[in-house]
KEKOLDREN-986543 format. One record per residue: residue number from 0; x, y, z of N, C-alpha, C in turn. Coordinates in Angstrom, 2 decimals. Example, Ala and Ser with C-alpha at 12.3 -4.5 7.8 and 13.67 -1.06 7.14 Angstrom:
<nodes>
(node 0 (13.19 -5.69 7.80) (12.30 -4.50 7.80) (13.20 -3.30 7.80))
(node 1 (12.85 -2.25 7.08) (13.67 -1.06 7.14) (12.90 0.03 7.87))
</nodes>
This chain:
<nodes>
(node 0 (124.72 26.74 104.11) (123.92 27.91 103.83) (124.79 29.12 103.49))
(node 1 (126.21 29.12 103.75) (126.78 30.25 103.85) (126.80 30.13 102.17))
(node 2 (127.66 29.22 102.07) (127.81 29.00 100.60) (126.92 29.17 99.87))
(node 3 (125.77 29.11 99.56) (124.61 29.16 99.16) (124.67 30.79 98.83))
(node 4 (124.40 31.61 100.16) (124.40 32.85 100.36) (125.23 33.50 99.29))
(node 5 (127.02 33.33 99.80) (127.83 34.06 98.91) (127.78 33.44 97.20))
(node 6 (127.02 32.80 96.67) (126.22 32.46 95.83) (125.35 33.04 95.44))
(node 7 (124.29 33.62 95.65) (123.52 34.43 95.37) (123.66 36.14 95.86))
(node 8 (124.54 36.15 96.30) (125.39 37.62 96.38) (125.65 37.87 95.07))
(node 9 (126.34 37.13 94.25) (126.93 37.22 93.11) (126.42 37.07 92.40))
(node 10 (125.25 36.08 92.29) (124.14 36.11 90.95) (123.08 37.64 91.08))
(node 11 (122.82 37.96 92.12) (122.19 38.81 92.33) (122.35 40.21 91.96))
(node 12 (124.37 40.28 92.19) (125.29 41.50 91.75) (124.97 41.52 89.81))
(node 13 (125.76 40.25 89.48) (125.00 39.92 87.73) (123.68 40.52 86.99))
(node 14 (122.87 40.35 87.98) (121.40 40.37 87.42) (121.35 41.73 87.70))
(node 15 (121.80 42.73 88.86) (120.97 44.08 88.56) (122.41 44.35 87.58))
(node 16 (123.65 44.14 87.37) (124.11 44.64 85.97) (123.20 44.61 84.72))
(node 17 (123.02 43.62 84.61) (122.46 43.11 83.43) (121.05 44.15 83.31))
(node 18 (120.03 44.42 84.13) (119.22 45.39 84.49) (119.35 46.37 84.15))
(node 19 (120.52 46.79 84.59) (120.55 48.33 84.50) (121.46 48.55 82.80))
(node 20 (122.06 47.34 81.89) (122.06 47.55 80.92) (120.89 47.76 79.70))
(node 21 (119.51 47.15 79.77) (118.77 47.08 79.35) (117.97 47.79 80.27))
(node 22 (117.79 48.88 81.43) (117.60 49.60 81.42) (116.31 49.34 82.23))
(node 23 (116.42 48.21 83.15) (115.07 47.79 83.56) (115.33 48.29 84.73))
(node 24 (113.98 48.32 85.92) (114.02 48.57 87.59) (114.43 47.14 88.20))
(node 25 (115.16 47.49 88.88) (115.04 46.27 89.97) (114.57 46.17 91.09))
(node 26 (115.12 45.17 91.85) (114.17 45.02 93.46) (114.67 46.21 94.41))
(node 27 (114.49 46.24 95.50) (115.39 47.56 96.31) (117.26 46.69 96.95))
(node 28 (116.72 45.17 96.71) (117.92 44.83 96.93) (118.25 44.72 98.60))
(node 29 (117.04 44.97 99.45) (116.82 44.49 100.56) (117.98 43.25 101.19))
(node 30 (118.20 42.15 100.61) (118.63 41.28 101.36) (120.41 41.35 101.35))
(node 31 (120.47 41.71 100.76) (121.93 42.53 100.71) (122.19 43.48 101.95))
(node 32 (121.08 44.05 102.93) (121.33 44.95 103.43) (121.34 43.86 105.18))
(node 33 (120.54 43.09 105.30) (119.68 42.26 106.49) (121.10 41.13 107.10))
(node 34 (120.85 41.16 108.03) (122.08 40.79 109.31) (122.01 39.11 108.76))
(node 35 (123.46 38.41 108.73) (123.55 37.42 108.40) (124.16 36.40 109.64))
(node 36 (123.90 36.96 110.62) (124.72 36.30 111.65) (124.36 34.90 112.92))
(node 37 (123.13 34.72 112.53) (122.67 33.29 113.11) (122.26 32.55 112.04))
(node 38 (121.61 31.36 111.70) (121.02 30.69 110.84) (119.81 31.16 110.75))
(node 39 (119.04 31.76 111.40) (117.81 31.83 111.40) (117.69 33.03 110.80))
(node 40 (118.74 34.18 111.19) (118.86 35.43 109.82) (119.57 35.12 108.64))
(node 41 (120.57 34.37 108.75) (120.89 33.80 107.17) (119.63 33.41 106.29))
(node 42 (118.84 32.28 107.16) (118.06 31.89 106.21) (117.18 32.82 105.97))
(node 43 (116.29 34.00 107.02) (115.99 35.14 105.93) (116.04 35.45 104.88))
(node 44 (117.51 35.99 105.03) (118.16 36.51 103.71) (117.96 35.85 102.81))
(node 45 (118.51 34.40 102.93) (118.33 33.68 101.66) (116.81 33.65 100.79))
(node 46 (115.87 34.16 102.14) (114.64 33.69 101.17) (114.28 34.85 100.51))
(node 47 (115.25 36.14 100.91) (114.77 37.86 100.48) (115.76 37.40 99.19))
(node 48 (116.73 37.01 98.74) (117.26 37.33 98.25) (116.85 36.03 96.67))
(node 49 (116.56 34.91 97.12) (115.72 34.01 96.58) (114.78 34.87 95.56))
(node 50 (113.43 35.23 96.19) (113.02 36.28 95.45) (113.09 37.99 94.74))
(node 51 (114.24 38.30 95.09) (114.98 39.16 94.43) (115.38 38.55 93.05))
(node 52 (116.49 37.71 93.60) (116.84 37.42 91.59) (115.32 36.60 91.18))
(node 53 (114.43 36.03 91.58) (113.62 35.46 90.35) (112.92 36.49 89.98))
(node 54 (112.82 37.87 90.94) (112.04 38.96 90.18) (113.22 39.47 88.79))
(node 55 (114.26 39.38 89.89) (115.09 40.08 88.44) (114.73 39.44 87.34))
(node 56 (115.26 38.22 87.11) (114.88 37.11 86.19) (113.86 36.93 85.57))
(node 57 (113.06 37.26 85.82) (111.37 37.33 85.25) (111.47 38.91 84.70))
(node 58 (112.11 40.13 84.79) (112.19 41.09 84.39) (112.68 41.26 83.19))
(node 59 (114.03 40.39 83.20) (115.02 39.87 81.76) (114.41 39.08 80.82))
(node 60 (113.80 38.28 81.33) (113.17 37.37 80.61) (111.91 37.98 79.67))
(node 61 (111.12 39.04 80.29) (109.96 39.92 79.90) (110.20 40.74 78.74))
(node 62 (111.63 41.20 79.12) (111.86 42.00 78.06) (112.53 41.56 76.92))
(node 63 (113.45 40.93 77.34) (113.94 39.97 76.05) (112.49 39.56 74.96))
(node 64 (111.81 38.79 75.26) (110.37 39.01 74.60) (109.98 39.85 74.27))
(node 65 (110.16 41.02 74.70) (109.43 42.27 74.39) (110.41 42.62 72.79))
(node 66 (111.44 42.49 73.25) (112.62 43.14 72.49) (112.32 42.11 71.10))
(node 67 (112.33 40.68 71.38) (111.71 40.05 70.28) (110.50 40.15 69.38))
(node 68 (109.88 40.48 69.88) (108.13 40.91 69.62) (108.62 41.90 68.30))
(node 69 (109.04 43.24 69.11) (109.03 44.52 68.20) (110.26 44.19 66.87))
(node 70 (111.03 43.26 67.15) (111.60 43.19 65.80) (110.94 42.34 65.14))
(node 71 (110.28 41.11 65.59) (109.29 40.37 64.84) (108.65 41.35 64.00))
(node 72 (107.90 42.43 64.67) (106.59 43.34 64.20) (107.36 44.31 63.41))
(node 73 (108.36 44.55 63.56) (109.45 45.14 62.12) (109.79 44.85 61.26))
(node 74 (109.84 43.51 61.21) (110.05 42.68 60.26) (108.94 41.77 59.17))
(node 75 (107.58 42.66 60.24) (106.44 42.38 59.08) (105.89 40.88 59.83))
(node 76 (106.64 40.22 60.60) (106.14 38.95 61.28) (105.22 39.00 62.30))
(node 77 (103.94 39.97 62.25) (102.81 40.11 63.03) (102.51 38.92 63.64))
(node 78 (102.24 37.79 63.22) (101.82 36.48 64.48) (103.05 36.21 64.61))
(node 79 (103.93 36.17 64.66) (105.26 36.34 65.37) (105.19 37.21 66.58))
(node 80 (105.01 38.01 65.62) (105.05 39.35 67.34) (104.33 39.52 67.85))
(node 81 (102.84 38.91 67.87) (101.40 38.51 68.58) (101.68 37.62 69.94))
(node 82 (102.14 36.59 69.33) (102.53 35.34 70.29) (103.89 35.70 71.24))
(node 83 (104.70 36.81 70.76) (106.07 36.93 71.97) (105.11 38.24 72.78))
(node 84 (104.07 38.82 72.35) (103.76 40.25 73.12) (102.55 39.14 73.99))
(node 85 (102.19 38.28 73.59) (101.34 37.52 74.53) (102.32 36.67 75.46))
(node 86 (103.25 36.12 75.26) (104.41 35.53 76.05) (104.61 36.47 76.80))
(node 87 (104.83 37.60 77.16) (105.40 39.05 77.85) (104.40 39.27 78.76))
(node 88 (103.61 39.01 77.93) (102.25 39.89 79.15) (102.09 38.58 80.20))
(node 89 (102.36 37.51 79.89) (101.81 36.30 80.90) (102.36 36.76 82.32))
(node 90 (101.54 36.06 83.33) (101.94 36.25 84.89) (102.87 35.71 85.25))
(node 91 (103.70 34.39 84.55) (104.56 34.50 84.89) (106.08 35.01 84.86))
(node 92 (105.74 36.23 83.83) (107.00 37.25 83.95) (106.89 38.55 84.21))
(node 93 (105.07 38.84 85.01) (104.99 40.17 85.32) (105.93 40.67 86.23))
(node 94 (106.26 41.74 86.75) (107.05 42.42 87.54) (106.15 42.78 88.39))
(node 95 (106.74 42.85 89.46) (106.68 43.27 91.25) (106.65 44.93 91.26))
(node 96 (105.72 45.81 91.05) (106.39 47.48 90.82) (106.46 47.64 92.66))
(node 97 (105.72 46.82 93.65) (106.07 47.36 94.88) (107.55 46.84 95.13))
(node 98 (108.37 46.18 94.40) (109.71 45.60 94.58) (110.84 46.85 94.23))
(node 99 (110.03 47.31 93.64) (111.10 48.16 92.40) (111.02 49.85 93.79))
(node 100 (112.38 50.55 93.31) (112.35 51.56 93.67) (113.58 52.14 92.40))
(node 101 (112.67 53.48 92.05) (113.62 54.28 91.00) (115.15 54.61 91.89))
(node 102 (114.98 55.13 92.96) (115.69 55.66 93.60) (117.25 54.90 93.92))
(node 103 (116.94 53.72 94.06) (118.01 52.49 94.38) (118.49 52.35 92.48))
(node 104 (118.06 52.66 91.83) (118.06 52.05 90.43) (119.24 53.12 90.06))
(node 105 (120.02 53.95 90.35) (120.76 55.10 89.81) (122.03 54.48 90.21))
</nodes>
């Protein structure tokens, strides 16, 4: 589990880079903060931090689509950019806004 952990330390560090290049919110980043010192708080963490990057991940993923869409729709490829702005909106890449805090995002 440790391994695991310092594993997703680092994917997790990746993903709010990547975030904050494209300019998105992320999670508050909670499990980064939560005591790792029995198994039973490790595995916590792991499960705070589990859903941290798939929110991130579903955030990247949203917009990348998004970002596709509007050059589709620039490029005059309207059912192009119909079908990626309907890809975007689906539930499974909405965002968490009770996850997100502006404040952590600076």
């Amino acid at each position: 589990m440790r391994a695991e952990w310092e594993f997703r330390k680092t994917r997790a560090n990746v993903l709010v880079e990547l975030c904050r290049e494209v300019n998105l919110k992320f999670p508050r980043r909670l499990a980064m903060r939560m005591p790792t010192d029995t198994p039973q708080l490790l595995q916590r963490a792991l499960h705070r931090i589990r859903d941290e990057i798939n929110r991130m991940t579903q955030r990247l993923q949203r917009s990348g689509l998004m970002k596709t869409a509007n050059e589709r729709a620039e490029d005059g490829l309207m059912d192009d950019a119909q079908q990626y702005f309907a890809w975007s909106m689906d539930v499974m890449y909405k965002s968490d806004i009770e996850m997100s805090d502006d404040d952590d995002n600076e």
